[in-house]
C-alpha positions as CSV (number, residue, x, y, z in Angstrom):
1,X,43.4,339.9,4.9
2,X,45.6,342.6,3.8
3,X,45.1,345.9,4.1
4,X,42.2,345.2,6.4
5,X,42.7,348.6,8.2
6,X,43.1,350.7,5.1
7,X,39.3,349.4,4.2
8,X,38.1,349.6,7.6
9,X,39.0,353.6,7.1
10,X,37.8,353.7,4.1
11,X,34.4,352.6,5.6
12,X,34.7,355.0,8.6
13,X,35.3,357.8,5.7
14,X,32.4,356.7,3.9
15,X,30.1,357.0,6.8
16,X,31.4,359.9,8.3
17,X,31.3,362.4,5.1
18,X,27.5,360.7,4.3
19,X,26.5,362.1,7.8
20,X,28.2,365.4,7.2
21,X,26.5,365.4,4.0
22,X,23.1,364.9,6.0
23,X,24.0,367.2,8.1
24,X,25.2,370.4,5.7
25,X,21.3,369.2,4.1
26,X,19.0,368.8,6.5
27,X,20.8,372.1,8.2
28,X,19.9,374.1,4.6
29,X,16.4,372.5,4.6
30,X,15.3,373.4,7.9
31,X,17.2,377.1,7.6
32,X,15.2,377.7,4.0
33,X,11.6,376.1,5.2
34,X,11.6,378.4,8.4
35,X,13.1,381.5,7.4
36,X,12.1,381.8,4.1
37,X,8.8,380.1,4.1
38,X,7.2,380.2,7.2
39,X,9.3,383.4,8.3
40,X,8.9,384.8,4.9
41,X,8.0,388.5,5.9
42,X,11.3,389.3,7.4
43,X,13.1,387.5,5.0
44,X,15.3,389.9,2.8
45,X,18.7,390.4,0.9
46,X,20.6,390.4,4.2
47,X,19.7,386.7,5.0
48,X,20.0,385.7,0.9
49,X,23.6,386.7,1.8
50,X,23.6,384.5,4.9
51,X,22.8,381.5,3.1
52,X,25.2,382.2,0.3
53,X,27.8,382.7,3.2
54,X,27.1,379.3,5.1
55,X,26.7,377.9,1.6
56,X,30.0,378.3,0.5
57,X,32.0,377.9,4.4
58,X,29.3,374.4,4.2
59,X,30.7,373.8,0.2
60,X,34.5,374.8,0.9
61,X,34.7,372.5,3.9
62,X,33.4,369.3,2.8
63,X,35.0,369.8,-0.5
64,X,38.6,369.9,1.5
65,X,37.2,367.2,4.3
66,X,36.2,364.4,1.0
67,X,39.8,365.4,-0.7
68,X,41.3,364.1,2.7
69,X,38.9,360.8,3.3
70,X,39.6,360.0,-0.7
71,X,40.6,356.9,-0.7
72,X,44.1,355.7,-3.0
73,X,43.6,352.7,-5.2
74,X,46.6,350.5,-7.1
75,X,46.6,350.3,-10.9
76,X,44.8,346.8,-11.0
77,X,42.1,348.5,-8.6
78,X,43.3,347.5,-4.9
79,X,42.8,349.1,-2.2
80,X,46.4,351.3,-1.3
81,X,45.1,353.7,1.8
82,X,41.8,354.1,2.8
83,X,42.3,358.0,2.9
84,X,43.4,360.4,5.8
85,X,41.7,359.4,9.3
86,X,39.1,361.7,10.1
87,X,39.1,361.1,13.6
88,X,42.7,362.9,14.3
89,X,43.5,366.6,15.2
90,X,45.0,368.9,12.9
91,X,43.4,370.6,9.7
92,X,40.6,368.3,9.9
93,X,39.5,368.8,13.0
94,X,39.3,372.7,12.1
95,X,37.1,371.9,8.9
96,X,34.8,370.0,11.5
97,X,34.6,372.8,13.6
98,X,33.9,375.4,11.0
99,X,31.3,373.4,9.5
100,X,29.7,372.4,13.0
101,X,29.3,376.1,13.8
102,X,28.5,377.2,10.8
103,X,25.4,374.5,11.3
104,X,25.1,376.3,14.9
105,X,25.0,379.9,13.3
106,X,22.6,379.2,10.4
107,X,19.8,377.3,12.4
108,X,19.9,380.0,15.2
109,X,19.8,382.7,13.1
110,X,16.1,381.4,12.2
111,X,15.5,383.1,15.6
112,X,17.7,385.8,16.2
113,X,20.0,388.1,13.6
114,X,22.7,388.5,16.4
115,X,23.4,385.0,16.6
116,X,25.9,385.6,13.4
117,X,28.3,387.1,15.5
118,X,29.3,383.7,16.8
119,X,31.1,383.7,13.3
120,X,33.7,385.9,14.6
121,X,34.6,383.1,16.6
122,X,36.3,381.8,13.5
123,X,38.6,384.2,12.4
124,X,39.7,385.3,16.4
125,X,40.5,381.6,16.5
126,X,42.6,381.7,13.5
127,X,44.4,385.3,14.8
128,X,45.1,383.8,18.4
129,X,46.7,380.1,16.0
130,X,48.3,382.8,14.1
131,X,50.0,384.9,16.6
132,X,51.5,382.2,18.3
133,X,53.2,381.6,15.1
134,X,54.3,385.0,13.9
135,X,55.5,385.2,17.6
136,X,58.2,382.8,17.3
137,X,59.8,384.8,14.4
138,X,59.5,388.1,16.3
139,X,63.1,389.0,17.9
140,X,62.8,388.8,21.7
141,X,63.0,392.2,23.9
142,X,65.9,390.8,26.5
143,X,68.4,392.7,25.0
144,X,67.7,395.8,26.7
145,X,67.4,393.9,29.8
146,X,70.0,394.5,32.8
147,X,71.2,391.5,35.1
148,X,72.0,391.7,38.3
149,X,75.4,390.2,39.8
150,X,74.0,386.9,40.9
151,X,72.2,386.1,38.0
152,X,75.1,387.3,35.9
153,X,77.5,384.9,38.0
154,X,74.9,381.9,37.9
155,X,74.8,382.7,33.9
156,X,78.7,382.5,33.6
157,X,79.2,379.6,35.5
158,X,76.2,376.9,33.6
159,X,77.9,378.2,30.4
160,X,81.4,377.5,31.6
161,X,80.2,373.9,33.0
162,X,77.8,373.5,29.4
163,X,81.2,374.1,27.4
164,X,83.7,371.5,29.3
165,X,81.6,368.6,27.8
166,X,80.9,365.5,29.6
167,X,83.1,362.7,30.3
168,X,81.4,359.2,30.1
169,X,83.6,357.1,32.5
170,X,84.8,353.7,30.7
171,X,84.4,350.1,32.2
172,X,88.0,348.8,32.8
173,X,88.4,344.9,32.1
């Protein structure tokens, strides 16, 4: 049974992007039947532009979520890797959470307008990711800092003992 686990993700891909694919749906059903049919007087441009909005964040992410689960065949049509594991952290774990609150935004903007606010959410989370990393490439301030004379003395003396090396004693026989 080789390659038993690369089918078995290959399966879990298959099933999980077939949900999300009910999911993105049934979420644009329900959105279209109640707002534009049933809530069909208050319907106008501003909420055409809604659904093209959720449409494409809906289209972009499982486009980049079925690129990842894709499974890689062989030539002679054998199974190589089942695809990337969906169930891990990283990018795909950001796709999820874009498209599960773009679901969130477009289903409870049926009852309320201000409800697409919670799609700022997205891009603050992506600043505060983002800051963290231009951070790191920012020169830090501790130049212009003074040191006491303990502190400078406790300095001195760990780089002194850091530059001796260590000695490893050897067994005799």
């Amino acid at each position: 049974m080789a390659n038993q686990g690369a089918k078995k993700r290959r399966d879990e891909n298959t099933r999980h992007m077939n949900n999300l694919y009910r999911i993105i749906i049934v979420s644009n059903v329900i959105y279209l039947l109640l707002r534009a049919g049933f809530f069909y007087s208050t319907f106008t441009w501003l909420h055409w532009i809604g659904l093209i909005i959720t449409s494409s964040a809906y289209y972009l992410c499982y486009k980049q979520l079925a690129s990842m689960a894709k499974p890689a065949y062989t030539d002679d049509g054998d199974l190589l890797d089942g695809g990337f594991d969906m169930s891990t952290g990283g990018v795909s774990e950001y796709l999820h959470d874009i498209i599960y609150i773009t679901c969130f935004v477009q289903l409870t903007s049926i009852i309320s307008g201000k409800f697409w606010w919670i799609y700022a959410v997205i891009p603050g989370f992506a600043v505060y990711k983002g800051w963290g990393l231009i951070k790191a490439f920012l020169p830090q301030g501790s130049e212009g800092v003074e040191e006491d004379e303990k502190t400078r003395k406790k300095r001195e003396k760990m780089e002194k003992k850091a530059s001796r090396g260590k000695f490893v004693k050897a067994k005799g026989r």
